[in-house]
C-alpha positions as CSV (number, residue, x, y, z in Angstrom):
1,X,193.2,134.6,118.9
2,X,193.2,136.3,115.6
3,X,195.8,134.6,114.0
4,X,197.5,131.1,115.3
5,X,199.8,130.9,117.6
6,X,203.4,129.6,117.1
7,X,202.9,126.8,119.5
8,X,200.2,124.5,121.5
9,X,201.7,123.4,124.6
10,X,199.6,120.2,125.7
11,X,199.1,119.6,129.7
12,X,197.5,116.5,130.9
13,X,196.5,116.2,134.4
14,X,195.7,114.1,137.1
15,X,195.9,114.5,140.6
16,X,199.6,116.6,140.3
17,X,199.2,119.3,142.4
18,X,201.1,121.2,143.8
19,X,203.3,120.4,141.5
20,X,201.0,121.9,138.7
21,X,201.1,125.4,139.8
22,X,204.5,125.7,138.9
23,X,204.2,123.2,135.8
24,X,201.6,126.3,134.6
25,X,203.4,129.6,135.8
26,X,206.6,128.1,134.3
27,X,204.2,128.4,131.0
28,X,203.0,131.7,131.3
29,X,206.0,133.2,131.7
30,X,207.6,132.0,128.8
31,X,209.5,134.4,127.0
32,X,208.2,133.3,124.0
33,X,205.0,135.7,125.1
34,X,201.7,134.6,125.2
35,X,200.5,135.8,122.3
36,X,202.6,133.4,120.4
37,X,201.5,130.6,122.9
38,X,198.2,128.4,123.5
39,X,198.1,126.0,126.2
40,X,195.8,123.0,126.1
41,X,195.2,121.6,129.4
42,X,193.1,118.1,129.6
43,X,192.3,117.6,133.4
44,X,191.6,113.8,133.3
45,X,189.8,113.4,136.4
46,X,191.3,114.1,139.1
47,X,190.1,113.9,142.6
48,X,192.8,116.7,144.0
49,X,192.8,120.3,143.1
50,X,194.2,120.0,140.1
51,X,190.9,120.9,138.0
52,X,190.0,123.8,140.0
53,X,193.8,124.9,139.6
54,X,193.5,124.8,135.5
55,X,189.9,126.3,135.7
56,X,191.8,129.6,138.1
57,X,194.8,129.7,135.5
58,X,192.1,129.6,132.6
59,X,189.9,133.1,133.9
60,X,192.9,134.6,134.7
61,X,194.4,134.2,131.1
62,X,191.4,133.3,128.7
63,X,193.2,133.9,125.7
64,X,195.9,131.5,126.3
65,X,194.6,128.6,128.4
66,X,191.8,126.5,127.3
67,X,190.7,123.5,129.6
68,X,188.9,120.6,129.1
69,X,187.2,118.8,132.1
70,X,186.5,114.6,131.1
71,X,186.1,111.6,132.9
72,X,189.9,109.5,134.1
73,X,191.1,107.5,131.2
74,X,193.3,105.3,133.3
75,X,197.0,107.6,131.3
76,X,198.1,110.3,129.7
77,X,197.4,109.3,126.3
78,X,193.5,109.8,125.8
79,X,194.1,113.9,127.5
80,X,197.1,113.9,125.0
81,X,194.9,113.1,122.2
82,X,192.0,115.1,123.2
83,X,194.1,118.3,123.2
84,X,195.6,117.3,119.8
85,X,191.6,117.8,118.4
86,X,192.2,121.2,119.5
87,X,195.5,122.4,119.3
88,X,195.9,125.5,116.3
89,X,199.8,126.0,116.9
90,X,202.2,125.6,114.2
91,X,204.2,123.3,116.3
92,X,202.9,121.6,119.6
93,X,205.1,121.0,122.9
94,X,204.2,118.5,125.4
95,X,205.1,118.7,129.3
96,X,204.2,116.5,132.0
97,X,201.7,118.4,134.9
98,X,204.6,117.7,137.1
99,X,207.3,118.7,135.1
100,X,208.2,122.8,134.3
101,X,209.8,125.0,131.9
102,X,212.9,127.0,131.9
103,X,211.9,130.3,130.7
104,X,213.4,130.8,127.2
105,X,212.6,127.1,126.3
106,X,209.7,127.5,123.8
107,X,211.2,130.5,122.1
108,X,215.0,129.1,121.7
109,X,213.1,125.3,120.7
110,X,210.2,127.6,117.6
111,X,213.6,129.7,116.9
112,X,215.4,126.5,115.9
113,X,212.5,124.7,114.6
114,X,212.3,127.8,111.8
115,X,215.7,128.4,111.5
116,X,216.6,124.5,110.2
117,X,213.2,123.3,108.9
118,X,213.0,120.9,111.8
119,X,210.3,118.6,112.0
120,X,210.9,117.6,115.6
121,X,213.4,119.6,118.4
122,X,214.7,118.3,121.5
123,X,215.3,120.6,124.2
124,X,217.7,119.6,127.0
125,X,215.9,117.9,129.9
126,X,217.4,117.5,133.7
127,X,215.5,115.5,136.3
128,X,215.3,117.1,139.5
129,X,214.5,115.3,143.4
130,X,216.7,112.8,141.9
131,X,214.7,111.8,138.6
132,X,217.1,110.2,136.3
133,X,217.8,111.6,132.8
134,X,219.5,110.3,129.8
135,X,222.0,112.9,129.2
136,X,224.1,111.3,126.3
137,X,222.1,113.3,123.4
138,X,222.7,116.7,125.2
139,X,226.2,116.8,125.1
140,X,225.9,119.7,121.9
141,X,223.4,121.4,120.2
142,X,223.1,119.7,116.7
143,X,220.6,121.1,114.1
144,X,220.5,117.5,112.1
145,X,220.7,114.2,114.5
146,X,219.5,110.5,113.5
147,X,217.4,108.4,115.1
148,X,219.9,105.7,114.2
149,X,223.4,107.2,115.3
150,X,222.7,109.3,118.0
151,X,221.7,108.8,121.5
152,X,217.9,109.9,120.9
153,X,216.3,106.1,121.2
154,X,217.2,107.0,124.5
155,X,215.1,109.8,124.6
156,X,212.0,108.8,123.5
157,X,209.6,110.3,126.0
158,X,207.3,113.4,124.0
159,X,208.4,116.0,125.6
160,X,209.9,117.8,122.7
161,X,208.6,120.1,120.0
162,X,206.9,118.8,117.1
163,X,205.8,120.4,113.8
164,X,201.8,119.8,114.1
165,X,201.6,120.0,110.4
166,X,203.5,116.1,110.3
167,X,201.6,115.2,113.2
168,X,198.2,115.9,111.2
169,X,199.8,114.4,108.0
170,X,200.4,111.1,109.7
171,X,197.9,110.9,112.1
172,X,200.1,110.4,114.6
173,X,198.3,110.0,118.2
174,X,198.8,107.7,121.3
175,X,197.8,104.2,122.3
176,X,195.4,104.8,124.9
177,X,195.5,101.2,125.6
178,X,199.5,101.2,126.8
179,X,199.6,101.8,130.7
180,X,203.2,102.8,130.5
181,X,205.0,104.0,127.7
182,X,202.2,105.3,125.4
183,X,204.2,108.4,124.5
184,X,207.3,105.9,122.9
185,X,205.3,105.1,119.8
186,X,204.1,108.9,119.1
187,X,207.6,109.8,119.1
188,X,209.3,106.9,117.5
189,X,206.9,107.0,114.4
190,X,207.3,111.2,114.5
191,X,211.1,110.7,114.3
192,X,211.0,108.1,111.6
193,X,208.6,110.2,109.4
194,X,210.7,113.8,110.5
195,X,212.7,115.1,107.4
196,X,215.1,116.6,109.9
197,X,215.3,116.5,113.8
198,X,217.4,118.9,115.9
199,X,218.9,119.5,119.4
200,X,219.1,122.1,121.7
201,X,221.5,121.4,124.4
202,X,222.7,124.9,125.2
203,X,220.3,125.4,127.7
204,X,218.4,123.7,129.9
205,X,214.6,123.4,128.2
206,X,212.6,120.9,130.9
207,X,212.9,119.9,134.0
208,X,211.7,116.3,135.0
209,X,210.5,116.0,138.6
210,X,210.5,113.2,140.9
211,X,207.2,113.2,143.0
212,X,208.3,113.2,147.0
213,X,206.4,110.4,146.9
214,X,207.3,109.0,143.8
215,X,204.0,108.4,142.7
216,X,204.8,109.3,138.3
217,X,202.6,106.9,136.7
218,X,206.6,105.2,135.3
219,X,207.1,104.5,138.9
220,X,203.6,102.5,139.4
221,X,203.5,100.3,137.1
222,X,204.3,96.9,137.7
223,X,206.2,94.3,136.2
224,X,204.1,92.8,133.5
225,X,202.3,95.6,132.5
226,X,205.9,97.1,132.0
227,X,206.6,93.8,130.4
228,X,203.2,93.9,127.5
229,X,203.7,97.4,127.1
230,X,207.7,96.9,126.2
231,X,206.5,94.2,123.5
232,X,204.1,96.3,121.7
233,X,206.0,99.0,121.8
234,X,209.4,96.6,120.0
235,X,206.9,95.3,118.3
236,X,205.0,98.4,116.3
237,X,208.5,99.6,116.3
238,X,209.7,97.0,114.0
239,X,206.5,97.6,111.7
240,X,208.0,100.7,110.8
241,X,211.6,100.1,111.0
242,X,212.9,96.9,108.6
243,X,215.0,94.2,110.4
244,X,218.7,95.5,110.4
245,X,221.0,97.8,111.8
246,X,218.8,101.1,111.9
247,X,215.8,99.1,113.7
248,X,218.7,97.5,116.0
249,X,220.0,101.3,116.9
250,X,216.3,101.9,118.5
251,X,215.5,98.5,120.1
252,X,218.8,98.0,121.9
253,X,217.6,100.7,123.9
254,X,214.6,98.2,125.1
255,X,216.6,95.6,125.9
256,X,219.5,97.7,127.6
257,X,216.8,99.9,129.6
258,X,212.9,98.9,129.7
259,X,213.6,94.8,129.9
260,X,216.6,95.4,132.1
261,X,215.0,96.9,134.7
262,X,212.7,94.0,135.0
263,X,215.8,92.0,136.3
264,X,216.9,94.3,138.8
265,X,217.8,93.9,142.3
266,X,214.1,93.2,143.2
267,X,213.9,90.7,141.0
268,X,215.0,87.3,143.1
269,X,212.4,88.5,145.9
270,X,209.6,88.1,143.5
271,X,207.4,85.6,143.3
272,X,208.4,82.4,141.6
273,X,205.4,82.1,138.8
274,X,206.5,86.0,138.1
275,X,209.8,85.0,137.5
276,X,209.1,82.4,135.3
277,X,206.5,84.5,133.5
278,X,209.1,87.9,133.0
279,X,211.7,85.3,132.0
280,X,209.5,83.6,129.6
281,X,208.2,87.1,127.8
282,X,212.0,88.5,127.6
283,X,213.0,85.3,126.6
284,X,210.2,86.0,123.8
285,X,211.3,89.0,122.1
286,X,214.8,87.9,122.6
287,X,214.4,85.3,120.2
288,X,212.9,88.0,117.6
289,X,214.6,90.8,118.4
290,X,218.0,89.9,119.8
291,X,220.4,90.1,116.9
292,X,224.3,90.0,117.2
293,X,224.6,93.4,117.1
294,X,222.5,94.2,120.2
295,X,224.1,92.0,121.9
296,X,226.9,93.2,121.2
297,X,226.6,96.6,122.0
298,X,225.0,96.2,125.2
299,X,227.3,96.2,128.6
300,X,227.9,92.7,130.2
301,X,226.2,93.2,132.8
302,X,222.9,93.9,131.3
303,X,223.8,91.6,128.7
304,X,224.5,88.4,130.7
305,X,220.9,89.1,133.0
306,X,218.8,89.0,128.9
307,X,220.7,85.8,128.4
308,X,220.3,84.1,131.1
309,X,216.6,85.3,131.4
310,X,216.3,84.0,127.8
311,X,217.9,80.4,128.7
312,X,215.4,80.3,131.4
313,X,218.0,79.6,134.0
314,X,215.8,81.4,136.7
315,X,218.3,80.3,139.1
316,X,221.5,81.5,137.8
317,X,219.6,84.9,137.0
318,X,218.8,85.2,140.9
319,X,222.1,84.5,142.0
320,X,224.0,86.7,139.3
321,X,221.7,89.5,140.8
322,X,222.2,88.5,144.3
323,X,226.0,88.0,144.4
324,X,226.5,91.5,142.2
325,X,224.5,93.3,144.6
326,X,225.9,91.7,147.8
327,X,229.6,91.1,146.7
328,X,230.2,93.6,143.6
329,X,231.1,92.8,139.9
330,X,232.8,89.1,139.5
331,X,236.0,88.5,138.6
332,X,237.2,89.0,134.7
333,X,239.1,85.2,133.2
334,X,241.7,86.8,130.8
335,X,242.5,84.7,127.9
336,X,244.7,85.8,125.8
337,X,243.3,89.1,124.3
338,X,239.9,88.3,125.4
339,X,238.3,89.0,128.9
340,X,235.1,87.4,130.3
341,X,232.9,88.2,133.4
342,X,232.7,85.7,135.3
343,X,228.8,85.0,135.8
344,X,226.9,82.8,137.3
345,X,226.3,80.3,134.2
346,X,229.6,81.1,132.4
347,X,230.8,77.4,130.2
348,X,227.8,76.1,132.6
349,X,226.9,73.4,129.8
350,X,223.4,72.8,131.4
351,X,222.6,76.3,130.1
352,X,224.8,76.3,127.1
353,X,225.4,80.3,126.6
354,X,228.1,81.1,124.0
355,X,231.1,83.3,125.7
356,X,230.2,86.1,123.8
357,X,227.3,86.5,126.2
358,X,230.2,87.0,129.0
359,X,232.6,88.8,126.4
360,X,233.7,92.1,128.3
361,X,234.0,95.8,126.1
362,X,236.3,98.6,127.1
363,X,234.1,101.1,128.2
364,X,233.1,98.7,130.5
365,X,236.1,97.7,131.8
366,X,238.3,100.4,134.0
367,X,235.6,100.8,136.8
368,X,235.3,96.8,137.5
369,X,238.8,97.0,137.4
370,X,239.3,99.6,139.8
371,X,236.1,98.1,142.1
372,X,237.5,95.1,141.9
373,X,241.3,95.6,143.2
374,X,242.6,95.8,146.8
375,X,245.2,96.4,148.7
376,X,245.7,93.5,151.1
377,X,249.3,94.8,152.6
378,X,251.9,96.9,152.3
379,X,255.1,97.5,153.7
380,X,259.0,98.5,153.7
381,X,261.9,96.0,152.7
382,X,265.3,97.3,154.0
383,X,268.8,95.9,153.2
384,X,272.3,98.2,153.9
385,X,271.6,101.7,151.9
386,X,268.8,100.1,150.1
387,X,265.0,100.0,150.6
388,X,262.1,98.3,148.9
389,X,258.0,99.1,148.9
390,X,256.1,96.0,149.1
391,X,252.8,95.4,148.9
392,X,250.4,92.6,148.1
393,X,247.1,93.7,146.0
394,X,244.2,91.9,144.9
395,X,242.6,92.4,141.6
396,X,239.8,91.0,140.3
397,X,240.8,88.9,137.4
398,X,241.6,85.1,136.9
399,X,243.7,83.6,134.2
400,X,246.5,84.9,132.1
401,X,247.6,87.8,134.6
402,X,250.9,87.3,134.5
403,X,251.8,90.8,132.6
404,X,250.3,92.4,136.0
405,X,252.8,94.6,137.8
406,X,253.1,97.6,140.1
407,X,254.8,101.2,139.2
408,X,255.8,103.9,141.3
409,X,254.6,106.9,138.5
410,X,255.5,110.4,139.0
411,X,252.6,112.6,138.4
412,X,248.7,113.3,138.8
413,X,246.3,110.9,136.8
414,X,244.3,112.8,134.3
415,X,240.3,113.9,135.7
416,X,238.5,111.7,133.7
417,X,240.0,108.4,135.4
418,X,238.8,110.1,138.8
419,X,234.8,108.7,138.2
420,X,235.7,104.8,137.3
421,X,238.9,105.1,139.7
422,X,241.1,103.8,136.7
423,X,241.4,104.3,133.3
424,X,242.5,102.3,130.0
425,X,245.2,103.5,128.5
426,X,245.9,104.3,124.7
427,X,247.3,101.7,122.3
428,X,250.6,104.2,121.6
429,X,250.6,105.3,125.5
430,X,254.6,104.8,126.9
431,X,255.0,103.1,129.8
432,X,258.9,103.1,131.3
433,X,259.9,99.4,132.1
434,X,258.9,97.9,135.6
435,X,261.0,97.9,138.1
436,X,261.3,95.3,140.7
437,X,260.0,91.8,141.5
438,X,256.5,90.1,141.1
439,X,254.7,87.4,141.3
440,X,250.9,86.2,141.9
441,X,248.7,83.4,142.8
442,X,244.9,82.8,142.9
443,X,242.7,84.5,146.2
444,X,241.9,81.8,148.4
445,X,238.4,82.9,148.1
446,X,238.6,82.3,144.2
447,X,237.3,86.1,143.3
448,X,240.5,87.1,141.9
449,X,244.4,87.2,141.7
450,X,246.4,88.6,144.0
451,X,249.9,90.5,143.3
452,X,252.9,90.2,145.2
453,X,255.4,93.1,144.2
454,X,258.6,94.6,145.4
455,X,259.8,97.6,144.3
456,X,263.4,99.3,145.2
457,X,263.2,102.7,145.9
458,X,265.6,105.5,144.7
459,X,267.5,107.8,146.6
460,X,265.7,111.0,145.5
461,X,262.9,113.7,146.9
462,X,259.7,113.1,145.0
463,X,256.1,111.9,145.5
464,X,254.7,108.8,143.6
465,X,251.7,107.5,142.9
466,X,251.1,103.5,143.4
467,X,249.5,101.8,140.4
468,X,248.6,98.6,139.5
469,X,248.9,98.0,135.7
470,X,247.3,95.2,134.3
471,X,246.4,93.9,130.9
472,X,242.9,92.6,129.9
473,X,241.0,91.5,126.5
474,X,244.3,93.3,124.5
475,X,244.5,96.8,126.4
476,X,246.4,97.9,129.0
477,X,244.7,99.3,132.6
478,X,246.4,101.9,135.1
479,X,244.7,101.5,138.2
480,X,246.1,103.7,141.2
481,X,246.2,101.2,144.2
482,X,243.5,103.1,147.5
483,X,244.6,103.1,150.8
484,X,242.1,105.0,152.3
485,X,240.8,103.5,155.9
486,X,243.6,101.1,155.5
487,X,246.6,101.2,158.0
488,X,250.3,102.5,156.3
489,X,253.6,101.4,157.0
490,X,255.6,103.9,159.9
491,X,258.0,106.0,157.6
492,X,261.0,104.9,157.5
493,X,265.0,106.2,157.0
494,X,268.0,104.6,155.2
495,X,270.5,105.5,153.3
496,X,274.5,106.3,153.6
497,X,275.0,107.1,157.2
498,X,274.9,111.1,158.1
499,X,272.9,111.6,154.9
500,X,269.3,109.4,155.7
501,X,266.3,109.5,153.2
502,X,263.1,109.4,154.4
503,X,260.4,107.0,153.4
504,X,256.6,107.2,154.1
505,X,253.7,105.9,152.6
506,X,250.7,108.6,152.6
507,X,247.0,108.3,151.4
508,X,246.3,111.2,149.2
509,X,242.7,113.1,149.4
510,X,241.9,111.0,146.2
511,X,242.2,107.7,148.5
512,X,245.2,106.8,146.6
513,X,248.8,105.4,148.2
514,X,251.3,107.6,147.5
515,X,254.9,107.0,148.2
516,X,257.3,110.0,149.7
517,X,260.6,110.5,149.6
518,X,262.6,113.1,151.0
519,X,266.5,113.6,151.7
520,X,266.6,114.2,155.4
521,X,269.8,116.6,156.2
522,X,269.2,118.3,152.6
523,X,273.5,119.5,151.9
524,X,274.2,122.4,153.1
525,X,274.7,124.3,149.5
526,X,271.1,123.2,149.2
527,X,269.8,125.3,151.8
528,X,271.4,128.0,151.0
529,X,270.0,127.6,147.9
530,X,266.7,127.8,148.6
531,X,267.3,130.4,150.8
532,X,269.2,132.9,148.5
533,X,266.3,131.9,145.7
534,X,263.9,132.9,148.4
535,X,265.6,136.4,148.8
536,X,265.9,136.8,145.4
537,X,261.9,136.7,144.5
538,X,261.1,138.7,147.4
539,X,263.7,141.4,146.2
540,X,262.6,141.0,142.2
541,X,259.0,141.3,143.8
542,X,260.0,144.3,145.5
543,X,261.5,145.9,143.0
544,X,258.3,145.4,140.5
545,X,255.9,147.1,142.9
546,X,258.8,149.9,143.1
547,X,258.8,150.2,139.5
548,X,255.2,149.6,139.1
549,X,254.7,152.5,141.6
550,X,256.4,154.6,140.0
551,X,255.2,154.4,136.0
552,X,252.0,155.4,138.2
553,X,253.0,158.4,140.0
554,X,254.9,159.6,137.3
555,X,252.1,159.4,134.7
556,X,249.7,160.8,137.7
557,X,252.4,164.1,137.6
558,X,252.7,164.0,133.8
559,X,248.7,164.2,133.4
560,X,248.4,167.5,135.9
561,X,247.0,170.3,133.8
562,X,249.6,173.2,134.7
563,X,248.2,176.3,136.7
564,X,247.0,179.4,134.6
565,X,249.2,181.8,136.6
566,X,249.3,185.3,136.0
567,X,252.3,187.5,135.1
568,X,253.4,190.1,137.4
């Protein structure tokens, strides 16, 4: 190439095809052109067709693609380095072999590189055969985001655009020792040095694939070389960043994600030693690392499992695990404004963790709610002209429940409780005063508190929702009460004799209880009513179309040119 290109895409390889095929014609075809584009492929070995692939891809286009052939390294990181020797772009992109391109990426990602004076630019990234993907950071395009308050620590892999010129300056390159994770410190220390980082989320830049066989070097590793390569990584992170709440913002992502996942649900089925040794290396950088504010900011879940890992209680851990996987989320113990999950190891003095470990936060809240409430009955209450819903519903939370109370509410619940099946509700929100009687007791199983209400029902045609309302650590939940696969009470009538309501209890397509109630004999003015209104649209619709017809035929006549005739 005469003069350099705009960017080096880097490609190392080993044993991905046929993924690679796509991964490469995803690169050729960039928009970008490939004049403007050099792609430096490192095949590191592999035993597939993989090299012959990148040696077809280079003859075809020999002024783009250079390949180098060497000997397997054991990771990506000694390719990724080898291609840096060679890159000449003004900015270099990395992509995994397995991974591809949308088509406008590079050119939309250089664009907004020049355009801001970016250092680094992350392009929205999808996982596809069900590869998860961080997606928090992707939410807008942003031409200057922080390390520190955004949701990029959660997006550390390399695959974004980086100016070449910092990487040079720095000498950034990647630990060819780290199994797993090599690419975290590249990027952490890039974003750290950058004078400005940017986002593109306004299309989709990458697509992360899940092998069929999920064979992604992420998905081989085992637990203690996950385990080593998490501590370096915290480790060489905290060289750079000083102790406080900017080297917090990117380490609470270790603890919330890459030391979580070493407690997962295959965690008790491991062997004991393992445990002990996984426990004993969390329990490690815990002590170094694991400051209030991390703590804090982590869910409870997560958060209880790095607590009770750095106690040691090997036991409790285990059965925490076990029971939430078998049995769902424990029960909350509301005190006061305060709400704790109740854990395996909660006030356990033998392990001696504070209650902050078990402390719940909102965001966490509304789906354990909703997970954890059930409807154990339901049924009518009749008396003369007067009828009752009753229904007795299990939540799951212990203590000071005694605001709890069901509401027949008129109305659909906004979308964004449909995910967590409930929703907290703001601190100004009105609520109309509960209606009806209530009262609770412990479950007999110990996992919760169940509610025993009765609520009179009003003469009146009208569909409402059943909700349980329920206050926890100082907020107030709305969770709609789910019948679905459970039996409902037969509809019944009451009401003045020779003008009967009508009372069912349906479940919506939602799974939710709704209550309906109808007038039976509707008066007779009523009817006629409706029927009248009824004649009246269809006449005002009818006489629209007439009209409408009409403006159209007469501007049709109106636009006629008129005949030359001749005069006799």
């Amino acid at each position: 190439m005469s003069t350099a290109p705009d960017v080096t895409v880097v490609v190392a390889v080993y044993n991905t095809m046929p993924y690679l095929t796509e991964c490469l014609n995803s690169l050729i075809g960039q928009s970008i052109g490939r004049k403007r584009l050099e792609i430096v492929a490192v095949d590191d070995g592999s035993t597939d067709d993989s090299g012959a692939e990148l040696d077809r891809f280079a003859e075809r286009y020999p002024d783009t693609v250079k390949v180098i052939h060497q000997a397997n390294s054991g990771g990506p990181a000694a390719p990724s380095n080898r291609a840096l020797e060679v890159a000449t772009g003004r900015y270099v992109y990395f992509i995994g072999s397995d991974d591809y391109l949308g088509e406008e990426a590079l050119e939309r990602m250089v664009k907004c590189a020049d355009k801001n004076g970016s250092d680094v630019v992350v392009g929205k990234m999808v996982g596809t055969n069900g590869r998860y993907v961080h997606q928090a950071l992707y939410k807008e395009s942003d031409p200057d985001v922080s390390l520190y308050d955004s949701a990029l620590p959660f997006t550390l892999a390399n695959t974004k655009l980086f100016r070449r010129e910092l990487v040079e300056q720095h000498k950034l390159r990647f630990p060819e020792h780290l199994p797993v994770g090599s690419d975290q410190p590249f990027t952490i220390e890039a974003c750290v040095r950058a004078k400005k980082i940017s986002v593109v989320a306004d299309y989709t830049c990458y697509y992360a694939v899940k092998r069929g066989d999920a064979s992604n070097i992420t998905y081989r590793a085992d637990h203690l070389a996950r385990l080593r390569c998490t501590a370096e990584i915290m480790d060489f992170t905290a060289d750079l960043i000083e102790a406080g709440p900017k080297r917090d913002a990117v380490l609470r992502r270790h603890f919330t994600w890459e030391l979580a996942k070493l407690v997962q649900d295959d965690f008790p089925a491991l062997d004991g030693a393992l445990r002990r040794e996984i426990c004993t290396g969390i329990a490690k950088l815990a002590d170094t690392y694991f400051t209030d504010g991390i703590r804090d900011a982590m869910d409870v879940k997560r958060r209880v499992r790095i607590c009770l890992a750095r106690a040691g209680a090997v036991d409790e851990l285990c059965e925490a695990i076990t029971s939430e996987k078998e049995n769902g989320a424990p029960p909350f113990v509301v005190e006061g404004d305060r709400a704790y999950a109740r854990y395996p190891g909660f006030r356990d003095p033998r392990i001696g963790l504070a209650d902050r470990c078990y402390e719940l936060v909102g965001e966490a809240v509304p789906g354990r709610l909703a997970g954890g409430t059930e409807l154990l009955a339901s049924g009518w209450e009749q008396e003369d002209d007067r009828m009752a819903y009753t229904a007795s519903v299990k939540v799951g939370v212990l203590g000071d429940v005694d605001g709890a109370v069901l509401r027949l509410m008129r109305g659909a619940m906004p979308k964004s409780a449909d995910k967590p099946k409930a929703r907290r509700l703001k601190a100004d929100h009105q609520l109309p005063a509960p209606v009806g009687t209530f009262t609770s007791e412990p479950a007999q199983d110990g996992t919760g508190t169940v509610l025993h209400a009765r609520v009179p029902l009003e003469q009146r045609t009208v569909k409402l929702g059943v909700r349980l309302y329920v206050d926890v650590a100082g907020s107030t939940y709305e969770i709609p009460v789910r019948g679905q696969g459970l039996p409902m009470p037969l509809a019944r009538l009451w009401g003045p004799e020779g003008d009967p309501y009508r009372a069912s209890a349906v479940v919506n397509p939602k799974g939710r209880v709704v209550i309906d109630t109808a007038q039976l004999y509707p008066p007779k003015r009523a009817l006629v009513r409706r029927a009248l209104g009824g004649l009246v649209r269809k006449l005002k619709s009818k006489a629209v179309a007439l009209r409408s017809s009409g403006a159209k035929k007469s501007k049709s006549i109106g636009s006629k040119k008129p005949n030359g005739s001749k005069r006799k």
